[in-house]
C-alpha positions as CSV (number, residue, x, y, z in Angstrom):
1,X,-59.8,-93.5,14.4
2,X,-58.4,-91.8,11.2
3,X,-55.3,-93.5,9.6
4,X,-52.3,-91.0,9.6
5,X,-52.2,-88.9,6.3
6,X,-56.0,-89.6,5.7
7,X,-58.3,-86.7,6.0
8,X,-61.3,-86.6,8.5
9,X,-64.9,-86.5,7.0
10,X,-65.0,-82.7,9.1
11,X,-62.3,-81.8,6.8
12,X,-63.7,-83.0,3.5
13,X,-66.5,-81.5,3.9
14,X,-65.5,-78.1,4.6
15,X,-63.4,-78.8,1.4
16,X,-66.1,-79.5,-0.6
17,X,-68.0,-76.4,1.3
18,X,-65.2,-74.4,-0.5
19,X,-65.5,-75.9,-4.0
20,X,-69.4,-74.8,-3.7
21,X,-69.6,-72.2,-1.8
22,X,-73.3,-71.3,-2.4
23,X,-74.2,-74.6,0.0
24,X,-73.7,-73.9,3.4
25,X,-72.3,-77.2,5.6
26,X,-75.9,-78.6,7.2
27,X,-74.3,-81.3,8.8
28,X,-70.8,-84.3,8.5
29,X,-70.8,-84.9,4.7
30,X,-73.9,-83.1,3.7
31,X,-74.0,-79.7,2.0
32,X,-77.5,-77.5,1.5
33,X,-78.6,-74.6,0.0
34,X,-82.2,-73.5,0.9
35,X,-84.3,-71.8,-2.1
36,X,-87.4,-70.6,-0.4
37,X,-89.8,-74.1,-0.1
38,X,-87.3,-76.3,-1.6
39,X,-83.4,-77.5,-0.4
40,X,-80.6,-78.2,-3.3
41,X,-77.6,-81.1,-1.8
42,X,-74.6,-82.5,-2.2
43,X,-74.5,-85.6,-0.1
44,X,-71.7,-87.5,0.7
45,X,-72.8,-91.1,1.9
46,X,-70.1,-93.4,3.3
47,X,-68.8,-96.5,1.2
48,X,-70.5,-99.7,3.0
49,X,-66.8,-100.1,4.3
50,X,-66.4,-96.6,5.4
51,X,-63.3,-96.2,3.4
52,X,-64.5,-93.6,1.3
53,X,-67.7,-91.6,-0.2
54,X,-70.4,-91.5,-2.8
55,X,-71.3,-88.1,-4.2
56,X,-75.3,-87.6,-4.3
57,X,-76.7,-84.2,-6.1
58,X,-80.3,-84.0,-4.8
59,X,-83.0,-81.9,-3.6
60,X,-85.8,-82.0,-1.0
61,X,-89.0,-80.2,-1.3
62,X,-90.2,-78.9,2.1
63,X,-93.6,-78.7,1.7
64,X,-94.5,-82.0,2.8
65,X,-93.9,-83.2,6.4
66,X,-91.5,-85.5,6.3
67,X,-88.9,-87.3,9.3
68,X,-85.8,-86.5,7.0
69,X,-84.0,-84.7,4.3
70,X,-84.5,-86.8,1.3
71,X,-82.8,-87.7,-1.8
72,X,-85.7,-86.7,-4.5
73,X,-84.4,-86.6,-8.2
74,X,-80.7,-88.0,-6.8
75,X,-78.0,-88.6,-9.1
76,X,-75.5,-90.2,-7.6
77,X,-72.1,-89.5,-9.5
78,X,-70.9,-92.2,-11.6
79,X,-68.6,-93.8,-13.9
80,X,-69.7,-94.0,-17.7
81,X,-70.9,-97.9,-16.8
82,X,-73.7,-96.3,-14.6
83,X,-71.7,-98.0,-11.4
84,X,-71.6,-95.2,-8.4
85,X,-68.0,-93.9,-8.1
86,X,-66.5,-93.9,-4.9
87,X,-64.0,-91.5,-4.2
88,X,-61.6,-92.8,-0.9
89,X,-60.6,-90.8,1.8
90,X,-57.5,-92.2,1.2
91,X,-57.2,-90.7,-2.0
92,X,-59.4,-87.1,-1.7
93,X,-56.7,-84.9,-1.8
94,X,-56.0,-86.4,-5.2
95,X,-59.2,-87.0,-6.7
96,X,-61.4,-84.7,-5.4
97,X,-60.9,-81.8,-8.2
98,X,-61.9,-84.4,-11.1
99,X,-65.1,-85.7,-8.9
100,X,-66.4,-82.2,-8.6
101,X,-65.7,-81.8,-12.0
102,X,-67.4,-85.0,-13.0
103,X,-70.2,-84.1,-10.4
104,X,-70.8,-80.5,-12.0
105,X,-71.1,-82.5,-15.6
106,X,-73.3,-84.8,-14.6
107,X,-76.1,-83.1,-12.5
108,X,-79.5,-82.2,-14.2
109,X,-79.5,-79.3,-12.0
110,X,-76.7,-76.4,-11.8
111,X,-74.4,-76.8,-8.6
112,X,-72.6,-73.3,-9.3
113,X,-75.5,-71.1,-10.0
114,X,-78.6,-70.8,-8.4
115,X,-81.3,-73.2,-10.1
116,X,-84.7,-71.0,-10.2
117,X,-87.8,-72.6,-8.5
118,X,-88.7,-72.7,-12.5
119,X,-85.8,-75.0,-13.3
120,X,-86.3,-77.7,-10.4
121,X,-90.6,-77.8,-10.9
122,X,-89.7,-78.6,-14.3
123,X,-86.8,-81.1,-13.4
124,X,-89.4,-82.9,-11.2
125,X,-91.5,-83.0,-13.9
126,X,-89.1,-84.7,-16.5
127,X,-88.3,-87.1,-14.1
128,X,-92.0,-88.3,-13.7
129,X,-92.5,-88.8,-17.9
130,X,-88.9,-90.4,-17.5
131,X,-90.1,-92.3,-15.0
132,X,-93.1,-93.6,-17.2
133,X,-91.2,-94.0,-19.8
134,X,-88.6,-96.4,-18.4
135,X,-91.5,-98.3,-16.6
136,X,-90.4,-97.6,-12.6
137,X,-93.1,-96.8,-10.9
138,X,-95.6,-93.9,-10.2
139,X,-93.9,-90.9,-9.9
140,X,-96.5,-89.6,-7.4
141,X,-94.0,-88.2,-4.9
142,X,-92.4,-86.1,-7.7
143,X,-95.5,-85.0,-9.3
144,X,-96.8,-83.8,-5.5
145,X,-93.8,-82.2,-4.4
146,X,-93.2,-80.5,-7.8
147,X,-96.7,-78.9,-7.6
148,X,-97.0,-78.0,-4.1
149,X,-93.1,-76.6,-4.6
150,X,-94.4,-74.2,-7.3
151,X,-97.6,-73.0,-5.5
152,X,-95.6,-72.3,-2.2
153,X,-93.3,-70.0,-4.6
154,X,-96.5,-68.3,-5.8
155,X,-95.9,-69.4,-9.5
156,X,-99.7,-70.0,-10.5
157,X,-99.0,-70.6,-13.8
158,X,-96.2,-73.4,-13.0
159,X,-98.7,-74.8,-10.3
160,X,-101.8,-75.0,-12.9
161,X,-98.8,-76.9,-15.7
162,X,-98.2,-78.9,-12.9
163,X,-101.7,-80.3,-12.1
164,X,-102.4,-80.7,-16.2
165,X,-99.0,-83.1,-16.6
166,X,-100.5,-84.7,-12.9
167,X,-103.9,-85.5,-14.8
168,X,-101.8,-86.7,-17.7
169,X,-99.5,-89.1,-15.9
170,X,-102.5,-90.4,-13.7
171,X,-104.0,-91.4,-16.9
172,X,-101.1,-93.4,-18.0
173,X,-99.9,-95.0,-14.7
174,X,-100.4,-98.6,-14.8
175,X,-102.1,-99.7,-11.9
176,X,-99.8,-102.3,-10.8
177,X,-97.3,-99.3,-9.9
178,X,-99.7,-97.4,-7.7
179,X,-98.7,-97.0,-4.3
180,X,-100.7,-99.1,-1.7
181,X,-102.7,-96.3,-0.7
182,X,-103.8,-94.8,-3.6
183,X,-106.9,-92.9,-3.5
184,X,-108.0,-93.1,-7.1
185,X,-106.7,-90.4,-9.7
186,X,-109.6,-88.1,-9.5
187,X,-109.5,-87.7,-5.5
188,X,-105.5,-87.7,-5.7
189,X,-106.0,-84.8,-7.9
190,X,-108.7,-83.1,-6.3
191,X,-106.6,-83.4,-2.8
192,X,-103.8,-82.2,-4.8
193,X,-105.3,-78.9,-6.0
194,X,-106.9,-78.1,-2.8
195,X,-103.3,-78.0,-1.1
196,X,-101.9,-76.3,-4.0
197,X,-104.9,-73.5,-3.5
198,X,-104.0,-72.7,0.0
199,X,-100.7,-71.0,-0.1
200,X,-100.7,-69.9,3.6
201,X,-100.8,-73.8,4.9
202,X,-98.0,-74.7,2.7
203,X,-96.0,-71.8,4.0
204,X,-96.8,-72.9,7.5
205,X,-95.8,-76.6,6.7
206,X,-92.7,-74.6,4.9
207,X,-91.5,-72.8,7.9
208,X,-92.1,-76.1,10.6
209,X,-90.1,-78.7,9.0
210,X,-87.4,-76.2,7.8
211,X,-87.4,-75.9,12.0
212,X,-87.8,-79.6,12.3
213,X,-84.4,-80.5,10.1
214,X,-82.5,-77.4,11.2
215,X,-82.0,-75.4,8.8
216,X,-81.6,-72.3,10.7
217,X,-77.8,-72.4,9.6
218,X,-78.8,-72.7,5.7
219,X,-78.6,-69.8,4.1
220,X,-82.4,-69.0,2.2
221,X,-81.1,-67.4,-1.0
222,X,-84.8,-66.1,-2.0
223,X,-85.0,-64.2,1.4
């Protein structure tokens, strides 16, 4: 039950639904804006207590089948320590202007304006050299999606930029930081082009899970 005087997570989200009004409310504390094979959101994911919320800038790339929305190139909003920074539902009416503030500041990726299909290919790619340059792990998912996203949108030359950076990462990966299943760079790359060479399947794959999470109610702003 809500405590008097605190606001219900069905009202702070259509408050934040009117601070960005290009996302459309997907679900309780999640805003999405579609852009053709690709969704742009602004999650916001309950405190471990419940008390409050954790703003989470992110996008999902839906041409890959996948159970859920995911939270590919996240940033979750933060204070200048780098420690996520709750805002309580106690206190939203008070600090929710300075967290969208802080939130528009600190995402890679405009929350305002429409970010091109140009702008969030090339945001994936930066955050697989980051990625590689911090050490983390293979940024296979990132380098995929961001492909596969470009080739769905029909932007050849973004798709063939893509593959060259995939061949260049591959190269560097060290091998400890594979995933499990790894095929080997030069079938992962092969597999890669062939799905990025058959627009019509990744428009299929497109339309199903854009069914499969709902999005019916998500406004498509390159339709």
């Amino acid at each position: 039950m809500t405590k008097p005087g605190v606001p219900t997570a069905g009202r702070v989200t259509k408050e934040w639904a009117a601070e960005f009004p290009g996302f459309d409310v997907w679900k309780s504390l999640h805003l999405l804006r579609r852009i053709g094979p690709v969704v742009q959101g602004i999650g916001l994911d309950r405190t471990t207590g419940g008390d409050g919320y954790i703003l989470t800038a992110h996008v999902h790339a839906l041409t890959r089948e996948f159970p859920v929305v995911s939270l590919m190139l996240g940033q979750r909003l933060a204070r200048p320590s780098g420690a996520p920074d709750p805002v309580l539902f106690a206190r939203h009416e008070r600090d929710f202007a300075q967290a969208a503030g802080a939130l528009r500041e600190q995402s890679r990726l405009p929350l305002d304006e429409l970010p091109s299909i140009d702008e969030i290919v090339r945001e994936y790619h930066a955050e697989a050299r980051r990625r590689l340059e911090k050490g983390h792990g293979a940024a296979v998912p990132e380098m995929e999606d961001g492909v596969l996203v470009a080739a769905a949108a029909g932007r050849d030359e973004l798709t063939a930029e893509g593959l060259v950076l995939a061949r260049e990462l591959a190269a560097a990966w060290p091998k400890s930081s594979m995933p499990f299943d790894w095929p080997g760079a030069e079938a992962w790359l092969d597999g890669l082009a062939a799905r990025a060479g058959d627009r019509e399947s990744l428009l299929a794959v497109v339309r199903g899970q854009a069914a499969q999470h709902k999005l019916g109610k998500v406004r498509d702003h390159l339709t």
